[in-house]
VOPAGU-2260 file (C-alpha; in pm, 1 decimal, decimal comma):
REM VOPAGU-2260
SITE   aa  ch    i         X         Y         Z
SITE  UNK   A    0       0,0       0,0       0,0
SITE  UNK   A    1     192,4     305,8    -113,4
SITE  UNK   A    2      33,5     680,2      45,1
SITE  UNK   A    3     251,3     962,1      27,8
SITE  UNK   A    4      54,9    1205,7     251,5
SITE  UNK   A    5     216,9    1245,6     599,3
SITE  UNK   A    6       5,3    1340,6     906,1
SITE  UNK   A    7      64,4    1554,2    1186,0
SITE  UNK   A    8    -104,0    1413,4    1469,9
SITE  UNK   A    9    -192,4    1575,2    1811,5
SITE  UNK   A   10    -417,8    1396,8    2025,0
SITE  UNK   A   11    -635,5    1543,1    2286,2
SITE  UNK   A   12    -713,5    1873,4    2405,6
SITE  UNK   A   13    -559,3    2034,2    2101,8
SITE  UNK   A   14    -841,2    2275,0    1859,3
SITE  UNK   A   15    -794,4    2207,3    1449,2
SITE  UNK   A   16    -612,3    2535,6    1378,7
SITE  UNK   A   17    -299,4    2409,2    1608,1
SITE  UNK   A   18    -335,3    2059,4    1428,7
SITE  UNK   A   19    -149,0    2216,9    1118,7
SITE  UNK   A   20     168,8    2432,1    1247,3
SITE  UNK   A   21     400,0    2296,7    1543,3
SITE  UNK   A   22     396,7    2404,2    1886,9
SITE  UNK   A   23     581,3    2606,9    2068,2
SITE  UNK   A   24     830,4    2516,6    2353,3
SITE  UNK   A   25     569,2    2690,7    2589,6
SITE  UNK   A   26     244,6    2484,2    2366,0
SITE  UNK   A   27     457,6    2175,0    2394,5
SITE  UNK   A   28     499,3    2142,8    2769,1
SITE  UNK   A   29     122,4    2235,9    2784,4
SITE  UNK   A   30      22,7    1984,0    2602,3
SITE  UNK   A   31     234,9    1704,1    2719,1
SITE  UNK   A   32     318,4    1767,8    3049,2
SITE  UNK   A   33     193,3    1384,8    3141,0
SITE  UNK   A   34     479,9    1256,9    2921,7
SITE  UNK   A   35     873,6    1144,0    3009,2
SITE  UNK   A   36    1112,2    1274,9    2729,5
SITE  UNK   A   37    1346,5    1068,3    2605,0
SITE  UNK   A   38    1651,0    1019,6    2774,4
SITE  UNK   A   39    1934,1     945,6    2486,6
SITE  UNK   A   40    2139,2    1157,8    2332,5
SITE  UNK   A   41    2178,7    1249,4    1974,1
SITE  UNK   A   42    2543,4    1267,5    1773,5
SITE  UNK   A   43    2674,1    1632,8    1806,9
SITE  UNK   A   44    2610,4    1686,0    1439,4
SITE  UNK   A   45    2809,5    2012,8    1237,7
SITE  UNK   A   46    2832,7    2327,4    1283,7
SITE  UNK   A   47    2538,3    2511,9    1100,5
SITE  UNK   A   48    2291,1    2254,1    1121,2
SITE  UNK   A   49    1919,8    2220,3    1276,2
SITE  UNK   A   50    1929,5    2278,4    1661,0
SITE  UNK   A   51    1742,5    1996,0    1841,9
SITE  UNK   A   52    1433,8    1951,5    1929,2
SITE  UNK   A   53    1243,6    1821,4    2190,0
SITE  UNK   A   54     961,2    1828,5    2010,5
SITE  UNK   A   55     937,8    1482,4    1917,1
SITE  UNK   A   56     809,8    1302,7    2178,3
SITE  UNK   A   57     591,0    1005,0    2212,5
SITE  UNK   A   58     461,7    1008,3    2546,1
SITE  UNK   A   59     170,7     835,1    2789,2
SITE  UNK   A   60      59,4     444,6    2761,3
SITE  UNK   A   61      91,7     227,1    2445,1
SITE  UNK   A   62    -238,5      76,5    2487,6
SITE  UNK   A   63    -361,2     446,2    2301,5
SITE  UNK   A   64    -600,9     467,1    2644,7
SITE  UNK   A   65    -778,2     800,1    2673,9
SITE  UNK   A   66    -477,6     907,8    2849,7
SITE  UNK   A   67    -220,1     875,9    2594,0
SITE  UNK   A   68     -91,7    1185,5    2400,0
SITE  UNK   A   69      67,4    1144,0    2094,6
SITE  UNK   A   70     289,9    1441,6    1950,6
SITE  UNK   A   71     484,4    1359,7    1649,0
SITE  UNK   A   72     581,0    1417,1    1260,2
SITE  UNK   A   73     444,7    1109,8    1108,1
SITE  UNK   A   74     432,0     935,6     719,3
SITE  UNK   A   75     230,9     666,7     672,0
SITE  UNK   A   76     412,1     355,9     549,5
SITE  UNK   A   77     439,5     267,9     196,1
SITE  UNK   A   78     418,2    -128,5     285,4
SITE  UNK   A   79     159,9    -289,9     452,1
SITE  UNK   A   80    -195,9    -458,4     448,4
SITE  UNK   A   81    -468,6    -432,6     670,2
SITE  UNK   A   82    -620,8    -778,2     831,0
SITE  UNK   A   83    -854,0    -871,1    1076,3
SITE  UNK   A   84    -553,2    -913,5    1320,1
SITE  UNK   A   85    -445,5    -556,6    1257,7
SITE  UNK   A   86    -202,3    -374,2    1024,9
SITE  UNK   A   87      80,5    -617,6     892,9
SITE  UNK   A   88     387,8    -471,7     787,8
SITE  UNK   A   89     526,2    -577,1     398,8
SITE  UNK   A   90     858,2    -365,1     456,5
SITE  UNK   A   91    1069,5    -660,6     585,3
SITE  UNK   A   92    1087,0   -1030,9     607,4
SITE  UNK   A   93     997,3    -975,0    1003,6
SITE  UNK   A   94     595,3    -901,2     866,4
SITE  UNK   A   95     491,2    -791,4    1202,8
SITE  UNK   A   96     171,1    -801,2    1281,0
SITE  UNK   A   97      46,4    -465,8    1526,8
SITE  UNK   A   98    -230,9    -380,6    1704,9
SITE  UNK   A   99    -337,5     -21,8    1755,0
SITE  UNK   A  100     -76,3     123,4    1960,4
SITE  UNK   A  101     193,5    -139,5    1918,3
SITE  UNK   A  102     512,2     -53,1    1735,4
SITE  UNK   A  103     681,3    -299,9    1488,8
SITE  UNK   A  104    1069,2    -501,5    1609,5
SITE  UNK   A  105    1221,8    -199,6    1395,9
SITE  UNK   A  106    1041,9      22,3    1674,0
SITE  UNK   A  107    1030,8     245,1    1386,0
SITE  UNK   A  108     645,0     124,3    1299,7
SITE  UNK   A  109     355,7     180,2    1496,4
SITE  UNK   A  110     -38,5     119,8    1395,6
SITE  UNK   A  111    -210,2     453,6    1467,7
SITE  UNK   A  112    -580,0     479,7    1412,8
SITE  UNK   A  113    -627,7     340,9    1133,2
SITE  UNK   A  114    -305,6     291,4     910,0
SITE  UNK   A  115      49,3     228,5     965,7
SITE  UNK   A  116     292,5     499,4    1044,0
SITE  UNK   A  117     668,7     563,1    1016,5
SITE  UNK   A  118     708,4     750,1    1341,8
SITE  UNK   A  119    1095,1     790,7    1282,6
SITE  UNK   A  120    1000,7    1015,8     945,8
SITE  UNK   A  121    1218,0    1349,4     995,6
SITE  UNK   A  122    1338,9    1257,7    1277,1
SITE  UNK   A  123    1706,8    1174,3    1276,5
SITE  UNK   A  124    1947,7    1127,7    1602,6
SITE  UNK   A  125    2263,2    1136,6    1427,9
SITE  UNK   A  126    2405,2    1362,3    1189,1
SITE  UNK   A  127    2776,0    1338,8    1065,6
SITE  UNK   A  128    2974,7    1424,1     740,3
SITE  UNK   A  129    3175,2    1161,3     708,3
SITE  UNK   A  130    3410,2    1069,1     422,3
SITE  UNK   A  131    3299,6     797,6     194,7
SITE  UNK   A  132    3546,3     553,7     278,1
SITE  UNK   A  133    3415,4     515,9     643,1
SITE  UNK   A  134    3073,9     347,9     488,8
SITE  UNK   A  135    3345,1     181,8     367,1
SITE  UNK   A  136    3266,7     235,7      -7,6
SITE  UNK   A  137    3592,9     189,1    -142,6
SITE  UNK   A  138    3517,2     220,0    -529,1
SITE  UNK   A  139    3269,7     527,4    -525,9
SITE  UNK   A  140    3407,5     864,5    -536,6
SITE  UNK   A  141    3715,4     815,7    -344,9
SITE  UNK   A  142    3829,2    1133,6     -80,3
SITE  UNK   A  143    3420,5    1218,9    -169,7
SITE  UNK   A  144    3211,6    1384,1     184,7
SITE  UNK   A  145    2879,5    1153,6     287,7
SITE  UNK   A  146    2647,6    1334,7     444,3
SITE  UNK   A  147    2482,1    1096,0     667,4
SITE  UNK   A  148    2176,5    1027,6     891,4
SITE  UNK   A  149    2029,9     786,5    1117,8
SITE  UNK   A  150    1723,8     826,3    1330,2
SITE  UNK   A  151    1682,9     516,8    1605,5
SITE  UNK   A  152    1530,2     187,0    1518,5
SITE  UNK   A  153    1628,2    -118,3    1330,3
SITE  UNK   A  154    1452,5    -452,8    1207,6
SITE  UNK   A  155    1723,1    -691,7    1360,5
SITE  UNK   A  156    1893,8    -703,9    1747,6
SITE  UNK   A  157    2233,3    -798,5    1639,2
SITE  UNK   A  158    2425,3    -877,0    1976,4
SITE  UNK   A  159    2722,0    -754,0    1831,1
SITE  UNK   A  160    2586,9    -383,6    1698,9
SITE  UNK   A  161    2871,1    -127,1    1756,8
SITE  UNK   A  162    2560,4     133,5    1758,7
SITE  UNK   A  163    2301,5     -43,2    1950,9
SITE  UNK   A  164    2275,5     300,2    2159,5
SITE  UNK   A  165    2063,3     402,7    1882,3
SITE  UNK   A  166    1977,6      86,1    1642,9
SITE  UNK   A  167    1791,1     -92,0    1949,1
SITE  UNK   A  168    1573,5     219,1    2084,0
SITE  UNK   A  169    1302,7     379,9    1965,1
SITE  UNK   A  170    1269,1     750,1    1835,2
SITE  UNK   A  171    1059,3     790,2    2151,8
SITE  UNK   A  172    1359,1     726,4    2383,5
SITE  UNK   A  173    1646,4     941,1    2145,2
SITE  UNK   A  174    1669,2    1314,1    2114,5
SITE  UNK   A  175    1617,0    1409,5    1776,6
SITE  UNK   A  176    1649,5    1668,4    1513,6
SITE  UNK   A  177    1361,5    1787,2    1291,5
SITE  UNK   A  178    1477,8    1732,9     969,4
SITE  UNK   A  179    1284,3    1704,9     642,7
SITE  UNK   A  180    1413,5    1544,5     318,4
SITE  UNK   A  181    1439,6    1864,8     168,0
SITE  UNK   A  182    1649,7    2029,0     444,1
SITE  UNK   A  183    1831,9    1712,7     424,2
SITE  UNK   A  184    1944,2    1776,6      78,7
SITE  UNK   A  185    2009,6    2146,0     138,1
SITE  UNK   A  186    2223,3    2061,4     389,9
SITE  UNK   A  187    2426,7    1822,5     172,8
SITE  UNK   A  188    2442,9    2062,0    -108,3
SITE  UNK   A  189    2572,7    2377,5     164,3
SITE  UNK   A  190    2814,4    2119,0     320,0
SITE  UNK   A  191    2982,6    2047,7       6,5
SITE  UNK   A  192    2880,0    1656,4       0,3
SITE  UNK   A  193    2826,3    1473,4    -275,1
SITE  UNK   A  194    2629,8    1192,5    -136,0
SITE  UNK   A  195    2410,5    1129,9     174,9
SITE  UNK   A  196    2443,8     828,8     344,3
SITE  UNK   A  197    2187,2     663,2     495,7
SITE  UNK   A  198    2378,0     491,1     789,5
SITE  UNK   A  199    2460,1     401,3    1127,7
SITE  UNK   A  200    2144,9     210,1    1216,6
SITE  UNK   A  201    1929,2      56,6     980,6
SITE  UNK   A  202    1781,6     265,8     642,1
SITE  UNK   A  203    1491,7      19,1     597,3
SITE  UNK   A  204    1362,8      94,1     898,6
SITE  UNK   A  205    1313,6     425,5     860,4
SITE  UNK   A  206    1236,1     348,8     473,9
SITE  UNK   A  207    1006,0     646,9     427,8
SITE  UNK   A  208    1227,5     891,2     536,6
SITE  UNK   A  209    1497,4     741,9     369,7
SITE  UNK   A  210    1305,3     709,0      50,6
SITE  UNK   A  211    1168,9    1070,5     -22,0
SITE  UNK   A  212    1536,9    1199,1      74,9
SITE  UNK   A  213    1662,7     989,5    -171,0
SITE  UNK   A  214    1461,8    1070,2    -480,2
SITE  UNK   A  215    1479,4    1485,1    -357,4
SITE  UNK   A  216    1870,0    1421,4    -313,3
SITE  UNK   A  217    1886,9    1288,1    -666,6
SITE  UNK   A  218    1666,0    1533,0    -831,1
SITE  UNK   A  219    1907,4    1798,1    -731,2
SITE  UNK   A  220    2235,9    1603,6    -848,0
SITE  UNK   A  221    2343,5    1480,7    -477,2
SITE  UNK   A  222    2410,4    1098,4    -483,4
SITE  UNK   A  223    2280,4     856,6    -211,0
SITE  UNK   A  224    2441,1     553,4     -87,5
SITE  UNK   A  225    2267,3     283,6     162,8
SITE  UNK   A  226    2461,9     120,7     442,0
SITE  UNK   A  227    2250,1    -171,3     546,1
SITE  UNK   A  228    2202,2    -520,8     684,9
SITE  UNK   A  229    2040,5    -596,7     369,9
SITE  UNK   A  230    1714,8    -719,3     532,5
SITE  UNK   A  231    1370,9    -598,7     298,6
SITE  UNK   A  232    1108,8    -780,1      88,7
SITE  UNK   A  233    1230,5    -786,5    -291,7
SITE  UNK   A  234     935,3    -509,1    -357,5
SITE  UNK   A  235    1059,1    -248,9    -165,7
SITE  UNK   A  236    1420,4    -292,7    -229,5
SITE  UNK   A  237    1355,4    -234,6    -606,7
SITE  UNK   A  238    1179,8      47,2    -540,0
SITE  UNK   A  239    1393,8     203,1    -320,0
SITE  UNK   A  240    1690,0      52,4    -610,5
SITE  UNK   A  241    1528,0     341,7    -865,7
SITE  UNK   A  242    1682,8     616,0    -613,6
SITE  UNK   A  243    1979,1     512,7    -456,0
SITE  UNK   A  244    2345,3     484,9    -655,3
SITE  UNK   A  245    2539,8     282,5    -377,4
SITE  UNK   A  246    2547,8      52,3    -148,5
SITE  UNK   A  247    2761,4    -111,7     183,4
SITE  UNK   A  248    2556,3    -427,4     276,8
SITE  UNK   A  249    2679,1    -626,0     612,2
SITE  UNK   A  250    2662,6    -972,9     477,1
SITE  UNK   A  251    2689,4   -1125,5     854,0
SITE  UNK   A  252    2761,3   -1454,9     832,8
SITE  UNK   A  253    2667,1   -1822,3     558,3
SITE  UNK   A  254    2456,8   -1975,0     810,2
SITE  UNK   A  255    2092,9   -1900,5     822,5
SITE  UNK   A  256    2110,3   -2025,2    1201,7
SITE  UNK   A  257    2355,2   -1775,2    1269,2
SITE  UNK   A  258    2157,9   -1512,8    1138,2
SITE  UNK   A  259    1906,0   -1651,2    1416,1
SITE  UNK   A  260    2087,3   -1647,8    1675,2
SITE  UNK   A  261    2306,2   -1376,9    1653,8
SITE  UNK   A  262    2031,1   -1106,0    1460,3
SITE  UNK   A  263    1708,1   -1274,7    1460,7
SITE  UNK   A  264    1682,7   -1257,5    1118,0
SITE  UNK   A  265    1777,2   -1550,6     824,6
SITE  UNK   A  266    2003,7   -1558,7     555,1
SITE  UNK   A  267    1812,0   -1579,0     234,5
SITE  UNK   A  268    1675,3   -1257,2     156,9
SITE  UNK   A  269    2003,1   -1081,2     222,7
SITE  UNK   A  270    2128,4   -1322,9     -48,2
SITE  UNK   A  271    1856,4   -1193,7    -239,5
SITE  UNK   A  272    1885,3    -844,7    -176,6
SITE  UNK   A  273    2235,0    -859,7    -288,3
SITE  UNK   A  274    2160,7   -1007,4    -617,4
SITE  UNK   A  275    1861,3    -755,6    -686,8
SITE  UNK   A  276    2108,6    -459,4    -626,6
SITE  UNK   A  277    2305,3    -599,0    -883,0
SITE  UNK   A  278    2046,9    -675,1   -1139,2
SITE  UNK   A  279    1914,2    -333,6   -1087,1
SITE  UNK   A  280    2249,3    -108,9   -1100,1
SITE  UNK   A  281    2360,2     -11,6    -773,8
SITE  UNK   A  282    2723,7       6,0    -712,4
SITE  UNK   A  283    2746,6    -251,9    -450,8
SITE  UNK   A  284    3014,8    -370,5    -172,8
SITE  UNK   A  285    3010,6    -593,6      92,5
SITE  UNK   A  286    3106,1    -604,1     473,9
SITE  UNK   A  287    3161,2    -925,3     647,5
SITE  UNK   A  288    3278,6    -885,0    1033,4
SITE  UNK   A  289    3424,7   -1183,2    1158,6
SITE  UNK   A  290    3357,6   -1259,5    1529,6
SITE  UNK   A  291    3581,5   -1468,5    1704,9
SITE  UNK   A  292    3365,4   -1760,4    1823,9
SITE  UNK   A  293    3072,6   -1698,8    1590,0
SITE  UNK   A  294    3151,8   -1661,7    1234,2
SITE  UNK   A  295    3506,0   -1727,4    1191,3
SITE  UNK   A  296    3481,6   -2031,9    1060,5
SITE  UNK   A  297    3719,5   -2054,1     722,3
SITE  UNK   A  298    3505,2   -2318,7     580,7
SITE  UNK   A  299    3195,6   -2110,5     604,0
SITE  UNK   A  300    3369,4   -1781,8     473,7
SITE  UNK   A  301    3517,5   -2022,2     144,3
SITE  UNK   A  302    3170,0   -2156,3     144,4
SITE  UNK   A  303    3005,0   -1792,7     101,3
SITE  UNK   A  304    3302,4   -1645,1    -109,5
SITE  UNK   A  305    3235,3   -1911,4    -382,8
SITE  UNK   A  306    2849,3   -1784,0    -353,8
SITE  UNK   A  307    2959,9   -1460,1    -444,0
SITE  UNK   A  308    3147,3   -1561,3    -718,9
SITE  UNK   A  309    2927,2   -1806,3    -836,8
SITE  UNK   A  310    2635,8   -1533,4    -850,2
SITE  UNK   A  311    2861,6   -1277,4   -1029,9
SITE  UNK   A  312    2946,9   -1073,4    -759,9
SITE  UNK   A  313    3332,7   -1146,8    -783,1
SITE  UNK   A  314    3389,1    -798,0    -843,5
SITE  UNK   A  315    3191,6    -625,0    -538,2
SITE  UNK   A  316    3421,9    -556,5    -327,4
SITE  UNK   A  317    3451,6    -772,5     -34,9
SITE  UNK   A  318    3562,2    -636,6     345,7
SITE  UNK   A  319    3661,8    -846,8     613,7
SITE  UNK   A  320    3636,0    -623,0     943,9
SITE  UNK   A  321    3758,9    -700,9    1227,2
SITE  UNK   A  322    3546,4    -724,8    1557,1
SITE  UNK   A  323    3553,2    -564,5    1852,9
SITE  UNK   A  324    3417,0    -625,1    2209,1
SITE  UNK   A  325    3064,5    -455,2    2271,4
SITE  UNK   A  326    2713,0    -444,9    2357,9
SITE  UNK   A  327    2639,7    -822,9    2445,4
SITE  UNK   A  328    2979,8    -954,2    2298,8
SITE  UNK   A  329    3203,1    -762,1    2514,7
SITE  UNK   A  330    3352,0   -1077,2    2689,5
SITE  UNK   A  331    3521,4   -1170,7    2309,2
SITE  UNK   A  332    3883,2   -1095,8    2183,9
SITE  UNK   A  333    3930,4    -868,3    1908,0
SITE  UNK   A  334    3964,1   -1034,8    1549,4
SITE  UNK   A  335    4286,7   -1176,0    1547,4
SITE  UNK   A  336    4457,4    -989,7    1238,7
SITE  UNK   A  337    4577,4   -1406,8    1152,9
SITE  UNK   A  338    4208,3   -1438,4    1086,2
SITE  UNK   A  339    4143,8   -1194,3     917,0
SITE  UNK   A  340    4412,6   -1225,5     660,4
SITE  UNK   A  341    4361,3   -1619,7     647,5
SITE  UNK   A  342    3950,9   -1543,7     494,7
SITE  UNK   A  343    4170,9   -1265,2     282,5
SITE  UNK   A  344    4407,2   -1538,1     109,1
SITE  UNK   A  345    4109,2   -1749,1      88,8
SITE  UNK   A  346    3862,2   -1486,1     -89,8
SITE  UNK   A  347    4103,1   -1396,7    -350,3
SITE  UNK   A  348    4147,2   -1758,3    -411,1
SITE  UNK   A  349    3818,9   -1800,0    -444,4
SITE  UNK   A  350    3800,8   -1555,1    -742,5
SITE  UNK   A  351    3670,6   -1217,4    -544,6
SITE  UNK   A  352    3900,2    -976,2    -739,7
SITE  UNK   A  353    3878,0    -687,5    -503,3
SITE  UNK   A  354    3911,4    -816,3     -76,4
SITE  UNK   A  355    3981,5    -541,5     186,5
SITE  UNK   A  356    4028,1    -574,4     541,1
SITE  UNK   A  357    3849,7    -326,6     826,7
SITE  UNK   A  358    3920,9    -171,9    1161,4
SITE  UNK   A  359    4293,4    -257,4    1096,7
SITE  UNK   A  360    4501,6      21,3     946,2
SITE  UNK   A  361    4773,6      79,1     797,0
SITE  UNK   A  362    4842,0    -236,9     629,3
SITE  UNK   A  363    4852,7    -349,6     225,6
SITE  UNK   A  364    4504,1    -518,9     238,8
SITE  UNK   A  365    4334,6    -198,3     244,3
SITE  UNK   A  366    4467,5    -100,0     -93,8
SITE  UNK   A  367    4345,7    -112,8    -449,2
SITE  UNK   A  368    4597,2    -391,1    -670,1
SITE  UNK   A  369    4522,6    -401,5   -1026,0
SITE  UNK   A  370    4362,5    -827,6   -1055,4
SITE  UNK   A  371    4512,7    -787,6   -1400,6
SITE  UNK   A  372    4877,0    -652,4   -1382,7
SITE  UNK   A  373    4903,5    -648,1    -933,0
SITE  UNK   A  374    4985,1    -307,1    -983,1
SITE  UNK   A  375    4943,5     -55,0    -680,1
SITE  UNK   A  376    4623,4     155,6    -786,0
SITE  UNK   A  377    4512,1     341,1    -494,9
SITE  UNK   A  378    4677,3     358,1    -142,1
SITE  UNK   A  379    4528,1     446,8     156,5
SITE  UNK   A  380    4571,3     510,2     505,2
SITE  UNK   A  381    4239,9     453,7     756,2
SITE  UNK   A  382    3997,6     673,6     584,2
SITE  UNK   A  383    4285,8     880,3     393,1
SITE  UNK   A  384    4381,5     854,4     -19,9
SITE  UNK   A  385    4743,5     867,6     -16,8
SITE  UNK   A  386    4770,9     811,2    -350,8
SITE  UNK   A  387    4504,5     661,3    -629,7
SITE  UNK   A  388    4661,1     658,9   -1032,6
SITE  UNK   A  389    4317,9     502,0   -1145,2
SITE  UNK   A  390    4250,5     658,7   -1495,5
SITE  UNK   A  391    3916,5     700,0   -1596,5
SITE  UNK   A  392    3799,5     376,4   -1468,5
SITE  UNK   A  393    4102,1     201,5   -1598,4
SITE  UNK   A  394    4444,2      62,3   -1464,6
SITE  UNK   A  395    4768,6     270,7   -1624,2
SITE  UNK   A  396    4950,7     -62,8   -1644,8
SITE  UNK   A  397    4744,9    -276,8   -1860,1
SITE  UNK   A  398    4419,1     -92,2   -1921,6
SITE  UNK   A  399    4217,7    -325,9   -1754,0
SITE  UNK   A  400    3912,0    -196,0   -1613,2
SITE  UNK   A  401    3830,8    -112,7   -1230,9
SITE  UNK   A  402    3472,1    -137,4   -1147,0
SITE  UNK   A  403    3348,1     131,5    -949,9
SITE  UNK   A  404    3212,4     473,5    -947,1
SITE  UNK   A  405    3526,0     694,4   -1025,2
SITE  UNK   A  406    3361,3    1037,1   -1093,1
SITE  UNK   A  407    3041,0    1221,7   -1001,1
């Protein structure tokens, strides 16, 4: 079900006329002095941008009792039916299934009245510029800026997230920044970045807001790249394909009951979601973090290296990053950098043609080499371009082409 109207809703003691403008600090604590603000704090963003606001909050009961007040920019969602059980979400393979007042498992989600609404729409918690190598992208406009935006919420509870602060809360419980898609873009544009990045937590599950700023973005010239888990129903995806010109998805592990355990999600429509970027033209690499204990297992990484290969992804390039201790893993060891350069030799055997390693610096494998001639193409340090001879897509020593996105 696609709707493109968003809805300002104010419940309860509030006339029509202030229905349609926002509220004052003053209105504000009038009107929702019942309600606990969120507690979290947002990512200091630049200098220049929106101030926050604590205008954003989702306050009272969730059982939408007569007590509840509900203050907050809202778009309805583009995917979803309605049933006899209540308002079932088509976004992701998680199809939750919520009752007025509940929220979806991307928290992002919640049935109000009578529809389904992205409550995370405008509403981001972290704002960066970031270079484009961080995503990593390592093939799309090297030394380019990335705007990029999160707001809280996302589909899966990975116990390793290095930004479950934000990824495993709700917009109700972060301090936020009102931010529209087109301020968004202006933003980008007065910042001097030539992409926005849709980042940090999960883009699908604030899919509306990441959709509309990705089709204003590209109208005015301003690419967008995804960083993402990956995890979205094949309808969706293509859709949101038609508007975005790059992508980092976190290919976690080969093992569907690893994607259980350690995401509660499953393996196969990440699989698929990498192929359909492909098909569809989206300049597309791939993260793999190996966790000691979990997914290190060289068979497994061989196993899903000859995948890629096999389903002409050999040149996406592939990075191994290396773990570290947090949220519910924080008992683990680092990656040891053995391991990480063991799945490295055994990519490039495998016929990947372009295999990085992550969160380890200043070592060869997080170069460019030439598959053709081995020659040096671009070097970098961490997130820096030392030095990068690719010419016009092309390698200086024999010609061969470099896949990638070289120039805006």
């Amino acid at each position: 079900m696609v709707n493109n109207k968003y809805r300002f809703i104010l419940r309860h003691s509030v006339s029509n006329d202030t229905m349609h403008k926002k509220l004052s600090k003053r209105e504000f604590i009038k009107y929702s002095a019942m309600g606990a603000l969120g507690t979290a704090f947002c990512v200091n963003p630049a200098s220049g941008l929106a101030k926050p606001l604590i205008n954003h909050a989702l306050t009272g009961s969730p059982s939408m009792s007569k007590d509840f007040e509900l203050w907050k920019w809202s778009k309805e969602s583009m995917y979803y039916v309605k049933s006899m059980r209540g308002m079932e979400c088509m976004l992701c393979p998680q199809y939750c299934i919520l009752k007025k007042g509940e929220t979806g498992d991307c928290k992002d989600k919640m049935h109000i009245e009578d529809g389904l609404y992205n409550i995370a729409y405008g509403n981001p918690c972290a704002i960066h510029i970031d270079p484009i190598e961080k995503k990593p992208l390592f093939h799309f406009l090297p030394e380019s800026r990335a705007y990029s935006i999160a707001t809280a919420g996302c589909n899966l509870t990975c116990i390793n997230c290095q930004n479950w602060n934000i990824s495993q809360k709700s917009p109700r419980e972060t301090r936020n920044y009102d931010l529209m898609p087109s301020k968004v873009v202006a933003e980008a544009l007065g910042n001097n970045c030539q992409s926005i990045a849709y980042t940090y937590s999960e883009p699908i599950a604030f899919f509306e807001y990441t959709y509309d700023t990705a089709k204003q973005a590209k109208e005015a010239g301003v690419k967008n790249v995804m960083v993402s888990a990956g995890y979205i129903n094949e309808e969706p995806l293509r859709d949101l394909c038609q508007h975005i010109d790059a992508a980092n998805i976190d290919l976690k592990s080969f093992s569907n009951q690893l994607y259980i355990d350690m995401s509660n999600a499953t393996l196969e429509p990440v699989l698929n979601t990498l192929k359909v970027m492909k098909e569809e033209g989206v300049w597309l690499e791939i993260t793999n973090l190996i966790v000691p204990e979990w997914t290190d297992d060289m068979g497994m990484i061989r196993e899903m290296c000859e995948w890629l290969v096999d389903n002409g992804l050999d040149e996406c390039p592939l990075h191994f990053s290396r773990f570290q201790p947090m949220y519910k893993l924080k008992k683990l060891h680092p990656t040891p950098v053995g391991t990480l350069t063991q799945a490295h030799e055994i990519a490039l055997k495998a016929g990947i043609k372009f295999v990085y390693l992550g969160n380890v610096f200043g070592i060869d494998a997080e170069n460019t080499y030439c598959p053709g001639c081995g020659k040096l193409l671009i070097k970098r340090k961490g997130y820096k371009i030392l030095k990068n001879i690719i010419n016009n897509g092309h390698c200086p020593g024999c010609n061969r082409t470099i896949p990638g996105v070289w120039k805006s």
